[in-house]
Backbone atoms as SQL, in Angstrom:
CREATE TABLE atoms (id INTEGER PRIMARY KEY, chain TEXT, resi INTEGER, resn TEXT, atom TEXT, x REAL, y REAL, z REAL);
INSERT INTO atoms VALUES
  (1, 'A', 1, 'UNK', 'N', -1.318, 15.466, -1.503),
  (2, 'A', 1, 'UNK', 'CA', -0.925, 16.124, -2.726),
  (3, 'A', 1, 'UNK', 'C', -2.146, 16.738, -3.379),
  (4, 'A', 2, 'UNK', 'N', -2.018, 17.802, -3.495),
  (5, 'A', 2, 'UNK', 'CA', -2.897, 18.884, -4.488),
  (6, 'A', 2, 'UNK', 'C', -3.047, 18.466, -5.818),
  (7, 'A', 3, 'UNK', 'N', -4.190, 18.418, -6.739),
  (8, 'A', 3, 'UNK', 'CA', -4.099, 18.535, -7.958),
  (9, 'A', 3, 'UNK', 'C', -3.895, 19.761, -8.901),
  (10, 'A', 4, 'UNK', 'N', -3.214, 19.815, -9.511),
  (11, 'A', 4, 'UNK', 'CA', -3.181, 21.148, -10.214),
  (12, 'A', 4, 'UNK', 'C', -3.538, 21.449, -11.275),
  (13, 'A', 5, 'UNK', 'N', -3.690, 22.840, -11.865),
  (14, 'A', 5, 'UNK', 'CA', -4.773, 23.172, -12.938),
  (15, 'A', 5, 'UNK', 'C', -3.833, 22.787, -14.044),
  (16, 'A', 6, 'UNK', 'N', -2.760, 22.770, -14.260),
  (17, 'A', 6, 'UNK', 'CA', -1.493, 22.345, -14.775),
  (18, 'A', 6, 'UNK', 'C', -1.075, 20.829, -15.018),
  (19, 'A', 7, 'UNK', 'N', -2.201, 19.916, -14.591),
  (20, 'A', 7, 'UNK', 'CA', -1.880, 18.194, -14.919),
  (21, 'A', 7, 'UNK', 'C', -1.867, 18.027, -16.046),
  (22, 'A', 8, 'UNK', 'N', -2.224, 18.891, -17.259),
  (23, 'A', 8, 'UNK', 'CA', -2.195, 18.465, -18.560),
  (24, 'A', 8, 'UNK', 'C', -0.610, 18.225, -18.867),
  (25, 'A', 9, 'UNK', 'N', 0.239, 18.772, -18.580),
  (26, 'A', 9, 'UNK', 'CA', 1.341, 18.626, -18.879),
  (27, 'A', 9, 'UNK', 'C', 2.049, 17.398, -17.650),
  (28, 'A', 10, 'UNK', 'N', 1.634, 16.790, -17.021),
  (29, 'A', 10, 'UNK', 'CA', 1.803, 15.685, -16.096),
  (30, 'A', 10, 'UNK', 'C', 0.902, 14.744, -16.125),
  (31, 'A', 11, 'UNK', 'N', 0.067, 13.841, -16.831),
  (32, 'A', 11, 'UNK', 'CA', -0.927, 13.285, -16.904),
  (33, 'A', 11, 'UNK', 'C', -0.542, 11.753, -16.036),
  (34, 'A', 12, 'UNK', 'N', 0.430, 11.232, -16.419),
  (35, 'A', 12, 'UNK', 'CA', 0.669, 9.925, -15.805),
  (36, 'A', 12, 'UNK', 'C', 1.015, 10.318, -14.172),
  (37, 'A', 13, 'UNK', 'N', 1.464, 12.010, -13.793),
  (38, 'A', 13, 'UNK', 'CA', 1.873, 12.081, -12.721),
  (39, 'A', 13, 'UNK', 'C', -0.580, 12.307, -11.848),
  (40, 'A', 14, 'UNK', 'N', -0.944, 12.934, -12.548),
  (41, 'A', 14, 'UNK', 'CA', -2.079, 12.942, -11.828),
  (42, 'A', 14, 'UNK', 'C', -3.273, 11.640, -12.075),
  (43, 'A', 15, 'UNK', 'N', -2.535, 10.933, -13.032),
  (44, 'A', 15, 'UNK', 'CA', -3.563, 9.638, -13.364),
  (45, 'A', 15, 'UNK', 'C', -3.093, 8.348, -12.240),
  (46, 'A', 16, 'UNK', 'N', -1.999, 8.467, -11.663),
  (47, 'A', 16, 'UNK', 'CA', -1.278, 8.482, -10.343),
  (48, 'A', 16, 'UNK', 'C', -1.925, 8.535, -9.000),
  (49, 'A', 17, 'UNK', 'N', -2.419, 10.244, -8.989),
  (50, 'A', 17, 'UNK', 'CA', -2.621, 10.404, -8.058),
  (51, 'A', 17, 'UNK', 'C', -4.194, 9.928, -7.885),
  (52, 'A', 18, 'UNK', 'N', -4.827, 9.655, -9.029),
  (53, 'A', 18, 'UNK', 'CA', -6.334, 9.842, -8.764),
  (54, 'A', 18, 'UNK', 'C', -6.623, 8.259, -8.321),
  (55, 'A', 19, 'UNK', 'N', -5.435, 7.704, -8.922),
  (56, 'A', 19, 'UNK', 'CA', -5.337, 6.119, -8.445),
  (57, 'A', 19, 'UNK', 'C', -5.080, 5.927, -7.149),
  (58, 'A', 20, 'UNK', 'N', -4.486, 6.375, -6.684),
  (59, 'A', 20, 'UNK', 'CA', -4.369, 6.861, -5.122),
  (60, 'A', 20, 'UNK', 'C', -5.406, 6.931, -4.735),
  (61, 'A', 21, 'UNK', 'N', -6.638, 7.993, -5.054),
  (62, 'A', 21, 'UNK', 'CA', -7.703, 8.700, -4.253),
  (63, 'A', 21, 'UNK', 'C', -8.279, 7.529, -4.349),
  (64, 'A', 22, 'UNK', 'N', -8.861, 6.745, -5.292),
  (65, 'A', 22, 'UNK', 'CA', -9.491, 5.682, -5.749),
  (66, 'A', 22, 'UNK', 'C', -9.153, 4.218, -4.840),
  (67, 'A', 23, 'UNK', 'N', -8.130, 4.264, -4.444),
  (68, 'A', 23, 'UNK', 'CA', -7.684, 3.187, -4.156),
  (69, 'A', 23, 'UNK', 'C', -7.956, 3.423, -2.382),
  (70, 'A', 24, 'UNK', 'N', -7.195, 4.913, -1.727),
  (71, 'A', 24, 'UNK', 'CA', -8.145, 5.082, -0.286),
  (72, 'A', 24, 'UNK', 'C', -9.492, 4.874, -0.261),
  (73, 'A', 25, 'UNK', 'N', -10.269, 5.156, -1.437),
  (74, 'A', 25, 'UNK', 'CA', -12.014, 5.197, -1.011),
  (75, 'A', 25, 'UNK', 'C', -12.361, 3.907, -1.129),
  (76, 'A', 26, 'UNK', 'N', -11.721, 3.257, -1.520),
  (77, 'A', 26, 'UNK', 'CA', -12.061, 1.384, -1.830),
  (78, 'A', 26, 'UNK', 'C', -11.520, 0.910, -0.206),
  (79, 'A', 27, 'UNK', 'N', -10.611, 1.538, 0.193),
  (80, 'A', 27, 'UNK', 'CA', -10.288, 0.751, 1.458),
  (81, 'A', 27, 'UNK', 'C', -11.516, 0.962, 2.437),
  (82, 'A', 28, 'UNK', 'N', -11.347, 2.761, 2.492),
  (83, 'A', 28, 'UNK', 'CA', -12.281, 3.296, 3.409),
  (84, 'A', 28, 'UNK', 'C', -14.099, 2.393, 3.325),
  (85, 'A', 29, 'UNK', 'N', -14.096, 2.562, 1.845),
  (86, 'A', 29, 'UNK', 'CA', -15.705, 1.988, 1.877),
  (87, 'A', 29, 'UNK', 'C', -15.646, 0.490, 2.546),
  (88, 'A', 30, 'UNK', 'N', -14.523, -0.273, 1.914),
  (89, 'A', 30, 'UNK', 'CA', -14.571, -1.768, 2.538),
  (90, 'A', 30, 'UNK', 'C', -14.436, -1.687, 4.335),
  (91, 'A', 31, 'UNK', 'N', -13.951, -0.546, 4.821),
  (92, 'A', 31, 'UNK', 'CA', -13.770, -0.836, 5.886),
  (93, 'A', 31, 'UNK', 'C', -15.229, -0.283, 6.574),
  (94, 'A', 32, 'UNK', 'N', -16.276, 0.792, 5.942),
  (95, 'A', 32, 'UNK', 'CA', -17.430, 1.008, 6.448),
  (96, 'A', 32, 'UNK', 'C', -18.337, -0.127, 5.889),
  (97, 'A', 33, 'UNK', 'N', -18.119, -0.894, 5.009),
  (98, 'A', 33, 'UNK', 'CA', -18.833, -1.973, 4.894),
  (99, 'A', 33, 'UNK', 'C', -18.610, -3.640, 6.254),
  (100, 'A', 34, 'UNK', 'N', -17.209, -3.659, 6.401),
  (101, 'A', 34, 'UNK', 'CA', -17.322, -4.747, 7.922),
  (102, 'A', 34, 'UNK', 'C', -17.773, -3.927, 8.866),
  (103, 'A', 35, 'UNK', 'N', -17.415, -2.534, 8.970),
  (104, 'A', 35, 'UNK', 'CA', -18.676, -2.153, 10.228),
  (105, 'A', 35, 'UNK', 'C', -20.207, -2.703, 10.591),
  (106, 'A', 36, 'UNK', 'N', -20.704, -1.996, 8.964),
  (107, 'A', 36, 'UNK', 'CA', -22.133, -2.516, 9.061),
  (108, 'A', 36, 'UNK', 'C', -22.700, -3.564, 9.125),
  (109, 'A', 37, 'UNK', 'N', -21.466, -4.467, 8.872),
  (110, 'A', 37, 'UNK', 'CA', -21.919, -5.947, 8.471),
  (111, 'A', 37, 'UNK', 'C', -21.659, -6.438, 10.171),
  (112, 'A', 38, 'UNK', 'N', -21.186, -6.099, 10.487),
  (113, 'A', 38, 'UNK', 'CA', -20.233, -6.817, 11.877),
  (114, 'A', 38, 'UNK', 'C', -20.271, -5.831, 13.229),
  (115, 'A', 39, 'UNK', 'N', -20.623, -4.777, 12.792),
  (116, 'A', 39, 'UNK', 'CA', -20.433, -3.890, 14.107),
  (117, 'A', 39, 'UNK', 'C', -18.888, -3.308, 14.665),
  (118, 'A', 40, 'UNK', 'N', -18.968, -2.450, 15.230),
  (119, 'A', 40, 'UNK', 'CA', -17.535, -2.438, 15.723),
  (120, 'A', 40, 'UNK', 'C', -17.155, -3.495, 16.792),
  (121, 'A', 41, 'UNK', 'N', -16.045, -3.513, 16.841),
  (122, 'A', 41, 'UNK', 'CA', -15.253, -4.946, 18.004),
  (123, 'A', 41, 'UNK', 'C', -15.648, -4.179, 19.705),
  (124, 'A', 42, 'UNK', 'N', -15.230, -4.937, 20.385),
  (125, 'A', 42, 'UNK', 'CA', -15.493, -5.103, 21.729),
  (126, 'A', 42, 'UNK', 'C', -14.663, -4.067, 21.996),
  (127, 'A', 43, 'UNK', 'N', -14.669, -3.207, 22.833),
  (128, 'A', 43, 'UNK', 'CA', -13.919, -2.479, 23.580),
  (129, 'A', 43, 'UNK', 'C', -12.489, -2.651, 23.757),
  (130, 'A', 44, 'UNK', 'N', -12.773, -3.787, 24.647),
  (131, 'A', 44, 'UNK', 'CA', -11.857, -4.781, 25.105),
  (132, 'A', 44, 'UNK', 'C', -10.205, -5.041, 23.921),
  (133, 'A', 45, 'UNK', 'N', -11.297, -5.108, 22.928),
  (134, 'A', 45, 'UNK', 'CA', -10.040, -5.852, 21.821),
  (135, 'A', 45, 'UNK', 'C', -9.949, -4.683, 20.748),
  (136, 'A', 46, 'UNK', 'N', -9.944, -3.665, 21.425),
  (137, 'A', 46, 'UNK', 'CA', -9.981, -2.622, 20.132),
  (138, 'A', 46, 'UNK', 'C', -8.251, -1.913, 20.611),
  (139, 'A', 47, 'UNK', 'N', -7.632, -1.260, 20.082),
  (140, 'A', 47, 'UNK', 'CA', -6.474, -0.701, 20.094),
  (141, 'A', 47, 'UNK', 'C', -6.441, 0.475, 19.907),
  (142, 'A', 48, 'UNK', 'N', -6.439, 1.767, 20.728),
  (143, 'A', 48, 'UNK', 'CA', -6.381, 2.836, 20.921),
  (144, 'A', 48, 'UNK', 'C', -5.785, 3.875, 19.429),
  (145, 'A', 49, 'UNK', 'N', -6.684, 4.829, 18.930),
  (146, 'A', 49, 'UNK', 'CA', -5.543, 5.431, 17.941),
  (147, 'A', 49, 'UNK', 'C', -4.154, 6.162, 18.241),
  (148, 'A', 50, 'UNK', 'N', -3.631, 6.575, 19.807),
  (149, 'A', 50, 'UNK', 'CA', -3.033, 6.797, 19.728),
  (150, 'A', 50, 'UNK', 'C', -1.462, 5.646, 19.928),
  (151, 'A', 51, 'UNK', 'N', -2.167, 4.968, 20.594),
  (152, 'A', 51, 'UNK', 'CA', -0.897, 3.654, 20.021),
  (153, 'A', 51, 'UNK', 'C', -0.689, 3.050, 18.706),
  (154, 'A', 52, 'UNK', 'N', -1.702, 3.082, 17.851),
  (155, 'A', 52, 'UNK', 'CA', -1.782, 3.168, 16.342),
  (156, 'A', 52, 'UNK', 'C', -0.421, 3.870, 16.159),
  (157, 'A', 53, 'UNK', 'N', -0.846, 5.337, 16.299),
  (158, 'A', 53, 'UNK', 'CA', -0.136, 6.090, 15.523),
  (159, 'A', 53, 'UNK', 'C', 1.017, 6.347, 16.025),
  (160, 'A', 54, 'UNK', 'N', 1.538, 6.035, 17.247),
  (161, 'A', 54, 'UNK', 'CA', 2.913, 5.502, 18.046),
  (162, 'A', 54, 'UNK', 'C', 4.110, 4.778, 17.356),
  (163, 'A', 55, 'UNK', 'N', 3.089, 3.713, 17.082),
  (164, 'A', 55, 'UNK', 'CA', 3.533, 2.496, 16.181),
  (165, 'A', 55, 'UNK', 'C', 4.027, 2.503, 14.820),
  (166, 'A', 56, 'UNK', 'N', 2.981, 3.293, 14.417),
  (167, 'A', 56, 'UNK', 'CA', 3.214, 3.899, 12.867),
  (168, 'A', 56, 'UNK', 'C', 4.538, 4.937, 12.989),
  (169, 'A', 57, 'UNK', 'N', 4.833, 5.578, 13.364),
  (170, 'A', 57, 'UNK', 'CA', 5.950, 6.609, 13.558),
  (171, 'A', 57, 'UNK', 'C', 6.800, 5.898, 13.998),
  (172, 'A', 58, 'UNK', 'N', 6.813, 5.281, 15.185),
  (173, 'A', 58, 'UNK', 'CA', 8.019, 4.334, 15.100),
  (174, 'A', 58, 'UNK', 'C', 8.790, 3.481, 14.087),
  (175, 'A', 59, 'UNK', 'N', 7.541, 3.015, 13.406),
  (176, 'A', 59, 'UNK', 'CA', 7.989, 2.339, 12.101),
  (177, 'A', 59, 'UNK', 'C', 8.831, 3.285, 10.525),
  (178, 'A', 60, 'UNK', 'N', 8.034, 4.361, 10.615),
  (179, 'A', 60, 'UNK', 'CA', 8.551, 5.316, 9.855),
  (180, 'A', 60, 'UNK', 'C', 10.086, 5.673, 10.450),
  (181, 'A', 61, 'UNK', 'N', 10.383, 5.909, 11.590),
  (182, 'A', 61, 'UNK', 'CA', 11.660, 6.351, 12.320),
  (183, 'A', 61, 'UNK', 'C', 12.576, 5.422, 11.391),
  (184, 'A', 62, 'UNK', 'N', 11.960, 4.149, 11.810),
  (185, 'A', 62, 'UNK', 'CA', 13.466, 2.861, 11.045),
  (186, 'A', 62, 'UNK', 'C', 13.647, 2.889, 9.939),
  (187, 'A', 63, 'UNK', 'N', 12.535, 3.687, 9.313),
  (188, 'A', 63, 'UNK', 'CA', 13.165, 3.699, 7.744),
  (189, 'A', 63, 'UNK', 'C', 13.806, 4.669, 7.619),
  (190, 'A', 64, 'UNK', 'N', 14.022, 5.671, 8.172),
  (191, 'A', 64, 'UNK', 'CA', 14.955, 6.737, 7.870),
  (192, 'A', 64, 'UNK', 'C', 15.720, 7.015, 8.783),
  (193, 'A', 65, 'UNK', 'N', 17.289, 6.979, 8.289),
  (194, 'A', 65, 'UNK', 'CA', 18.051, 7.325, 8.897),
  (195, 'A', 65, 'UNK', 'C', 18.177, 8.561, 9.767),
  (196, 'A', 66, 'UNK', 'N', 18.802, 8.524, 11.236),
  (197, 'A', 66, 'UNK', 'CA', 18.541, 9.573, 12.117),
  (198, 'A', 66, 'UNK', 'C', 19.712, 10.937, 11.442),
  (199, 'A', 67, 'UNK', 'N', 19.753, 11.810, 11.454),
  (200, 'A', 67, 'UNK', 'CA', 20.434, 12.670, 11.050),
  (201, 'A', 67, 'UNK', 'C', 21.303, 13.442, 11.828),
  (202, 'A', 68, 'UNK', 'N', 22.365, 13.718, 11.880),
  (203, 'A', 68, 'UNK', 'CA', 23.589, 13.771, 12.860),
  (204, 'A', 68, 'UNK', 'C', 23.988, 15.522, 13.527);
């Protein structure tokens, strides 16, 4: 989602979104922080992104009904 020059008249809708942005960069940083601390995992035990994102879509599929 875009911010627009126009949030003055939506404030709880972009005070929202910035909570959003705020809330990915807290994940993202925590997750470049166990890197550094820990390294990345073994090869071995790591899980491909595209089965990630397999998984993830599959999961999205069940929440929405198929359309006829």
């Amino acid at each position: 989602m875009e911010d627009t020059p126009t949030c003055s008249h939506h404030r709880s809708s972009c005070t929202h979104r910035t909570n959003e942005k705020l809330s990915r960069a807290d994940q993202f940083a925590a997750v470049l922080e166990d890197i550094a601390a820990y390294g990345l995992p073994d090869p071995e035990q790591r899980t491909l992104w595209e089965i990630l994102r397999e998984q993830h879509l599959a999961g999205l599929a069940q929440q929405r009904p198929a359309v006829a």
